[in-house]
N, C-alpha and C positions, 0 to 999 in steps of 0.2 A: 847253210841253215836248214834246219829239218824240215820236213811238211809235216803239221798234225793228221794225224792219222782221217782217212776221208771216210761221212759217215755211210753206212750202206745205204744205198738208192732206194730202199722201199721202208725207209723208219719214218717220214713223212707220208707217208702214203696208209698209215694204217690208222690214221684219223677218221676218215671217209667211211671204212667199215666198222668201226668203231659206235658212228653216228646213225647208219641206216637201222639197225633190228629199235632204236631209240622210234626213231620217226614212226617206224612201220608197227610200233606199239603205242604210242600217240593215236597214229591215224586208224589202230584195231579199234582203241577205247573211244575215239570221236563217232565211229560208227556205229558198232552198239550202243554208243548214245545220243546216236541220231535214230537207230530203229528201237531203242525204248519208247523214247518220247513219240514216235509214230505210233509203236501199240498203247501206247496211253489215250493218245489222241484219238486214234480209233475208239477204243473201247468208252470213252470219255463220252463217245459222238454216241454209243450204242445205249451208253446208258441214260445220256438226255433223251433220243430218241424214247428210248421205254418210259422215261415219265412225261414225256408230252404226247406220245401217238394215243388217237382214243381208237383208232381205228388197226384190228389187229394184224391183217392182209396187209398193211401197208408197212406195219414195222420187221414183219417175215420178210418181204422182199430185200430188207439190208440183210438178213443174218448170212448168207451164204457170201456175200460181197466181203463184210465184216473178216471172216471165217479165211477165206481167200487171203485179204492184205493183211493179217494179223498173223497169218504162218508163212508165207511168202509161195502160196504153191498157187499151180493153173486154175484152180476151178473150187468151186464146196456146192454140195448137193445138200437142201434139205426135204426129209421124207418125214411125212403126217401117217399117223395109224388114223382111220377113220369108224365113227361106229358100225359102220355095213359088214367090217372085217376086214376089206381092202390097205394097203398099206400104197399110199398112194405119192410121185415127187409133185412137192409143194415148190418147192422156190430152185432154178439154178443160177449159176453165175459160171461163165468160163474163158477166161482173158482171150482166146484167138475167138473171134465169132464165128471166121472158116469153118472152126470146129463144133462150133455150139449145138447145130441141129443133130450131129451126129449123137454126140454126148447125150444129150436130152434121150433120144431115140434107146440107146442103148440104156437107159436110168430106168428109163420110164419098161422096157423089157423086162430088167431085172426086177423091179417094183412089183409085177402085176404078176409074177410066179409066187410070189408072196400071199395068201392068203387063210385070216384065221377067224376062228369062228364068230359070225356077228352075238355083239354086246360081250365078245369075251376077254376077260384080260389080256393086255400082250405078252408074248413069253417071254423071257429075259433072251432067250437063243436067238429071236426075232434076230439081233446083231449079226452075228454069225451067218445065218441065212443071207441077208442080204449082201455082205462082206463075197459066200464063195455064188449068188449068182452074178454078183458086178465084175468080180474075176472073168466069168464066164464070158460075159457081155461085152464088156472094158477091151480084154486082152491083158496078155500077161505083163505088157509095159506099164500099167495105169498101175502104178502105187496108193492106197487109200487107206488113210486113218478116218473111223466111227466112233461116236460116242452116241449113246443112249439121252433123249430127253426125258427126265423125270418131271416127274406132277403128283405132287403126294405119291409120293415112291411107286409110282407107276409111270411105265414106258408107254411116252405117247407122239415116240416121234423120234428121227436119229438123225445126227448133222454128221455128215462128211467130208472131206478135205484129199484136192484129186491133186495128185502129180504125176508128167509124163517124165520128168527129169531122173536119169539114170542114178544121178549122186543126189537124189535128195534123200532126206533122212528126217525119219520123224523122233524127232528130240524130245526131250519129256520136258523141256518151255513150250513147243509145238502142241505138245499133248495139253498140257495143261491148258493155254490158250483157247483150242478148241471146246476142250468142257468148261470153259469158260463163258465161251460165247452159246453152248449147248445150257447152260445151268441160266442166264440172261431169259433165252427165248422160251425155257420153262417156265419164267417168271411172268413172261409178257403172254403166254397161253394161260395161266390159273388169272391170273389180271382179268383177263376178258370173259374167263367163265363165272369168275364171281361177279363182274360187273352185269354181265346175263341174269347172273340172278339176283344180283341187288333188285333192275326192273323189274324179273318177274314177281319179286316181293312185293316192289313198290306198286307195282300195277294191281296184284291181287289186293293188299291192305286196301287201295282204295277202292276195289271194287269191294271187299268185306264192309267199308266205310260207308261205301252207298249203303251196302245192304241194311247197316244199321240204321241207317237215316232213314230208309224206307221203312221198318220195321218198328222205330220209333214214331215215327208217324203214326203208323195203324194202330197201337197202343193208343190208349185214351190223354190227349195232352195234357187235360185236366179232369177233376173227378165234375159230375156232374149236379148240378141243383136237385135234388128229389127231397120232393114235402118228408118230413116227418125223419130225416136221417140226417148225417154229416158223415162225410166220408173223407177217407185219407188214402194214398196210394204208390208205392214206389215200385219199380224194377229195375236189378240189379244182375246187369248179364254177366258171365264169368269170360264170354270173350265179346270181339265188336258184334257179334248175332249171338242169339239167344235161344232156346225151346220154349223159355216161359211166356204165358197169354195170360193177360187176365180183361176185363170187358164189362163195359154197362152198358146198355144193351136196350133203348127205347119199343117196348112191345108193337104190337099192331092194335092193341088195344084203344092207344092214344089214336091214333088215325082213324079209327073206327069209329068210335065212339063221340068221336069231337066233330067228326064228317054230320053227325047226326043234330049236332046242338047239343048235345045231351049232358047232362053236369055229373054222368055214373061217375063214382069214385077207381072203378078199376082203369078211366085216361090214363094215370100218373102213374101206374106200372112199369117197372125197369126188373128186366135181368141182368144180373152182377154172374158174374161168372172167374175161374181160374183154372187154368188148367198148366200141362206141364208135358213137353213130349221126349221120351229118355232118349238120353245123349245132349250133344248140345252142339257149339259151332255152326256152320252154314244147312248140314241137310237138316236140323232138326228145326232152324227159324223159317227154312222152307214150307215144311210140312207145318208146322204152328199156322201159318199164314193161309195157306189151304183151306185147315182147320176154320180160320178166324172168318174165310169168306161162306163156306159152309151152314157156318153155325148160325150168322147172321140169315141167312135165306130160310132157315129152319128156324128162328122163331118168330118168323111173320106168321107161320101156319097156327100158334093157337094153340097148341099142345100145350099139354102138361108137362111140368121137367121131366118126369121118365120117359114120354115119351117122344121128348126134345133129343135125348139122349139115344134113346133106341133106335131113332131114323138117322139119326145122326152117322150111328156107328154103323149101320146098314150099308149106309153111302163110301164113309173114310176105307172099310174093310177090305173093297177091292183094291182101293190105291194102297193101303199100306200091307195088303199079305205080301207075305213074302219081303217083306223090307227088315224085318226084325226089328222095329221101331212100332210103340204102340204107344199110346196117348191118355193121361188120367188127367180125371175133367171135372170141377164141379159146377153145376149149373144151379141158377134159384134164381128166384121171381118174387119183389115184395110188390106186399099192395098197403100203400101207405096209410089207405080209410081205415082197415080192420087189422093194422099193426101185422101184418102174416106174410111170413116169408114162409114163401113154398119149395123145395128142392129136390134131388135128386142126385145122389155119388158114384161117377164110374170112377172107383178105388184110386179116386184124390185121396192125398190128407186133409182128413176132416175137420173143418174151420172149427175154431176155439167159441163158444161163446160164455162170457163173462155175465153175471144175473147180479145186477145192481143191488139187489133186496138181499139177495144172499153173501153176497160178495164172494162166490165160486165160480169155477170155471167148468163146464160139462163140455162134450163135442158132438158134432151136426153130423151126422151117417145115415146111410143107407145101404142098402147089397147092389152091385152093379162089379161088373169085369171091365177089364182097361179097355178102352176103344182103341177095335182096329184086332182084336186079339181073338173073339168068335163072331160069327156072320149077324147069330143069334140073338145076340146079347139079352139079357131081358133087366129092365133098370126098376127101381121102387121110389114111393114119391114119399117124402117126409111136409111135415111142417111144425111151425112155433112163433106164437107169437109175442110179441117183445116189447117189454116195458122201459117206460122213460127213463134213459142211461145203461140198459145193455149194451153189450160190444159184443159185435163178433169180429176175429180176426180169419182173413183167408188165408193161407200161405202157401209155397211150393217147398218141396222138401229140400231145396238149398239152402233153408233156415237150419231146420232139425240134423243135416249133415255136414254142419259146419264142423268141420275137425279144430282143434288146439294142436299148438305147436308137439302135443305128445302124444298127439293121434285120439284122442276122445273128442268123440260125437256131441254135438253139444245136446241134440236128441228132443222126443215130443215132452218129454218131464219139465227140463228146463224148462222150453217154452211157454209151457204153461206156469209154473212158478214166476217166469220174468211176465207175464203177460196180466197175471193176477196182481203183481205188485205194482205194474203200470196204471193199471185202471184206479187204484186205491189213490195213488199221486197224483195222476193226471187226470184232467174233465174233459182234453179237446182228443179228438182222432189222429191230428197230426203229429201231436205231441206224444204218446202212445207210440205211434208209429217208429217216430225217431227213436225212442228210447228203446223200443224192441233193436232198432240197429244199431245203437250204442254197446247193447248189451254183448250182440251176437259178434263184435266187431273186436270187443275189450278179449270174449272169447278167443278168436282165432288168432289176436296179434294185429296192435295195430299199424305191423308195418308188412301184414302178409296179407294177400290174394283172397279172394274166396276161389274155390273150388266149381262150383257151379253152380246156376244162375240162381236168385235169390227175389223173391216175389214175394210182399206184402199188399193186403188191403186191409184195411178198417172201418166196418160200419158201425157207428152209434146210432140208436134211437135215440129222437130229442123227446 
């Protein structure tokens, strides 16, 4: 009987290599996706850290660790450009510790041959430079991929990635990774500079806040009782501080005269007053405020408006030469026995007055230069006096410069035309008043801004 033919000795045997490139492509793809999930991991951890560190030193100290386990190499160097010009190493990380002093030493070498000009942009070659003096420093074994940290496309800082390893290779998932973790710590650097100046915002508005508070204060809170008038008053600043002043202003007369027993009708004299210092915002409510304590000490003395005005401007001239900042002011004085308002104009706009008998409107002037503008100044006294139901209006020329959405002025014409037709409708001061801001308001839009600061007052004779 025959033997079937016997089969070859190695046709079972080629199962076994058949099986292995299967396995050792299984256990490729289990690793890459076991160091996916690690750089996930990581980067996962880099980007909760960025939204919870408030503290920016503290979330720097990961980036270079980060940088490290996210490419698999020894060591990441990160370098800060500082404003001095210095380009200085901020953070290292380097897996042997044996080696870590060394490293630092030789980072920190190349770093400090680095230098460009203070407050100046960095250069884009910045890289480059640092790339052939760490060669230098390093040795030629130290492999190093750099990337540039941007911040509003500016270089302000470069992260590095160190390998001593003969076969390591920087791959472009390596590259990418690291501008990764370089594009993160850009984010957590503009984070902390806006957060810098969110406070310095918040801290100035509320020091701007006081200032208004304070400056509201020295404004008159309410208009004042005086025999023989009814007064109305608003100020409308364009920012939280103001230039505009206006002021009523009890004489020395009252303290003199009342010191005595004496029932003279000049007690009950008040200065009204408005003025206005160009520009606006914090230096011009500074100087206003100056102004307001000045002027007060100056009409204790008894003068005349002009020459309330003339010492006035005597005095402000030394503080404001030189400032390019100068001051138009009108000042007056009523005496409510003999209905006489007395005044005196350094080139205010000249308050409206409205003549009940006539029903027209003429204006209150005189010759004077803006205070603060010559040493010299010389000022003129005016007066008139006012029958039951004249109005004068005072203003600052945040009224007459009120623009419309198409760039016209709303101007001294209007004003006068809306001011004339107010008197004719209305009887009280307040009401006048508001209607003048109704006006000037319909003018510019009423869902826009004024421009600069906006100052009414309203005196009626009763």
């Amino acid at each position: 009987m025959s033997q079937l033919p016997s089969q070859p000795a190695d046709s079972n045997s080629s199962a076994p290599t058949d099986v292995t490139p299967v396995v050792a492509l299984k256990e490729l793809v289990a690793r890459l996706h076991r160091e996916q999930n690690k750089i996930q991991d990581l980067l996962s951890s880099l980007g909760f850290a960025l939204r919870s560190f408030n503290n920016l030193n503290q979330f720097l100290e990961l980036i270079p660790l980060m940088a490290t386990r996210v490419t698999d190499a020894d060591g990441s160097a990160l370098f800060l450009y500082k404003p001095n010009g210095q380009v200085r190493l901020e953070q290292l990380h380097w897996q042997d510790s044996r080696q870590r002093k060394n490293i630092r030493k030789a980072l920190e070498a190349a770093s400090s041959q680095i230098s460009l000009p203070t407050n100046a942009t960095p250069l884009a070659t910045t890289t480059g430079m640092l790339d052939a003096h760490m060669h230098r420093c390093l040795g030629p074994d130290m492999q190093a991929f750099g990337t540039a940290i941007l911040v509003k496309h500016m270089e302000r800082g470069w992260l590095y990635v160190l390998s001593r390893d003969p076969e390591y290779t920087w791959t472009e998932t390596r590259q990418k990774l690291v501008r990764l973790v370089a594009d993160q710590t850009a984010v957590a650097i503009e984070n902390d500079e806006l957060g810098v100046e969110l406070r310095k915002k918040e801290r100035l508005d509320q020091e701007l806040e006081i200032g208004a508070e304070i400056q509201r204060r020295l404004l008159p809170r309410q208009c004042p009782n005086i025999p023989g008038v009814a007064l109305a008053a608003r100020c409308k600043p364009a920012n939280h501080v103001g230039g505009d002043y206006y002021d009523f202003i009890p004489t020395n007369h009252n303290l003199t005269i009342k010191g005595k027993g004496s029932d003279n009708a000049d007690a009950n004299r008040w200065a009204m007053v408005i003025g206005d210092v160009m520009g606006k915002g914090v230096p011009a409510g500074l100087i206003m405020t100056m102004m307001r304590g000045m002027l007060r000490g100056e009409v204790l003395h008894l003068n005349s408006p002009a020459q309330i005005l003339q010492n006035l401007n005597r005095v402000m001239y030394a503080d404001l030469d030189n400032s390019s900042r100068f001051i138009t002011l009108f000042y007056s004085e009523y005496d409510p026995h003999k209905r006489l308002l007395s005044y005196s104009n350094a080139a205010h706009n000249p308050p409206l007055w409205w003549h009940a008998a006539t029903k027209t409107v003429s204006r209150l002037d005189t010759n004077g230069m803006l205070i603060g503008l010559e040493a010299n100044s010389q000022y003129e006294n005016g007066q008139i006096y006012l029958e039951p139901g004249d109005t004068i209006i005072y203003y600052t020329d945040g009224l007459t410069d009120a623009a419309s959405p198409s760039g016209e002025r709303f101007d001294e014409e209007n004003l006068i035309v809306a001011f004339n037709n107010a008197c004719r409708y209305y009887k009280e001061p307040q009401e006048i008043l508001d209607c003048l801001f109704n006006e000037i308001k319909q003018f510019i839009g009423t869902d826009r801004q004024n421009n600069d600061d906006m100052t009414l007052v309203v005196l009626q004779a009763q």
